[in-house]
C-alpha positions in Angstrom: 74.9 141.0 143.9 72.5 143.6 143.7 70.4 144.3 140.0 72.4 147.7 139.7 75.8 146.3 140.0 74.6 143.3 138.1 73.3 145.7 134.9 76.9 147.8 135.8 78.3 144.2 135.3 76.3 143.6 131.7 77.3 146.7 130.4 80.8 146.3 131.1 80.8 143.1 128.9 78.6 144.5 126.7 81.1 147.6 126.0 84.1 144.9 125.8 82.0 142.9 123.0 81.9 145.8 121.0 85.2 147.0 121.0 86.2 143.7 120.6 84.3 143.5 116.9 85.2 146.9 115.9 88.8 145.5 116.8 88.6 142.5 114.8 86.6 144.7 112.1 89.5 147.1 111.5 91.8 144.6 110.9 90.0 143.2 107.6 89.5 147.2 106.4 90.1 148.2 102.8 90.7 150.7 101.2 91.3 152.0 97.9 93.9 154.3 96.5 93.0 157.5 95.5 96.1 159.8 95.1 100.0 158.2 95.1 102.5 160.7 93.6 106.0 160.8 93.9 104.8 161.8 97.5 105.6 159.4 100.7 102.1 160.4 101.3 99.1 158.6 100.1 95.2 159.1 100.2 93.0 156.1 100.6 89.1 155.9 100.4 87.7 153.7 102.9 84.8 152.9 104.8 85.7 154.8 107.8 86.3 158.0 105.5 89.1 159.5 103.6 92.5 158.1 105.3 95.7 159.7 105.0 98.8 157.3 105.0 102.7 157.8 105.2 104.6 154.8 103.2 107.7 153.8 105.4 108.6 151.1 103.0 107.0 148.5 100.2 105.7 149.4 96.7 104.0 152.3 96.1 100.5 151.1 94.9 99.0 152.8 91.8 95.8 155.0 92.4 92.6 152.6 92.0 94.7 149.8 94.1 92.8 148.2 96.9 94.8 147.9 100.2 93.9 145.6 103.1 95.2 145.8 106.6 94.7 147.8 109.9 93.6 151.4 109.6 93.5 153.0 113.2 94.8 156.8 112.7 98.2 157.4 115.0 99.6 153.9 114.0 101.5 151.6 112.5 100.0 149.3 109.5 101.0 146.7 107.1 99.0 147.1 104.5 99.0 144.4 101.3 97.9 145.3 97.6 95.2 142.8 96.9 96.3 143.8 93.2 99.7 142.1 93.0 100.2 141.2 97.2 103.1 143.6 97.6 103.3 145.0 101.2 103.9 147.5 102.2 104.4 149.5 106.3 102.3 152.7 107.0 101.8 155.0 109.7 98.0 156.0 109.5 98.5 159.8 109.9 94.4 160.7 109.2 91.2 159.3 109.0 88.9 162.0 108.2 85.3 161.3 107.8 84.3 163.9 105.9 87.3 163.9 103.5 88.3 168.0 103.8 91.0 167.7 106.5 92.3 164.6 104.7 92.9 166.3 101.5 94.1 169.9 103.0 97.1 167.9 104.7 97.5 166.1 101.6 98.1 169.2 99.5 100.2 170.6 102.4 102.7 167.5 102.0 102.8 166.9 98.7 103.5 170.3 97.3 
């Protein structure tokens, strides 16, 4: 095996690792409650940035909750309230880094 296909070869693994960890990373996220209304909508602060929710079913959490579960935007989640362990199923509609997209789609929803 030559060195360039062998490096090719240590940067495909190398690339796999990674996701791998972000994988196993996303599944231990939290995130806390910021805004739940009498919206199906909910915004969540997390490390990723601002994430915008849709509850399908489960308890509504109250706003200072912390959630824990899978946040990957264009998903499915089950999300549990570390507060009480109520579940509840998502869909991850937004994550938004820098929080103004997040909260603009928000206010279009819940008005």
């Amino acid at each position: 095996m030559s060195a360039f296909k062998l490096s090719l070869a240590v940067a495909g693994l190398a690339t796999i690792s990674l996701f791998s960890a972000t994988a196993h990373a996303a599944s231990n996220e939290q995130a806390t409650v910021i805004l739940s209304q009498s919206c199906e909508y909910m915004l969540l602060n997390s490390s990723q940035g601002m994430v915008l929710v849709k509850q399908l079913d489960g308890i509504t959490p109250q706003a200072g909750d912390t959630l824990r579960g899978t946040l990957s935007a264009g998903d499915f989640s089950d999300l549990q309230n570390t507060r009480n362990q109520d579940s509840m199923q998502v869909w991850v509609d937004l994550i938004d880094p820098h929080s103004s997209k997040a909260l603009s789609q928000y206010g279009r929803y819940c008005t």
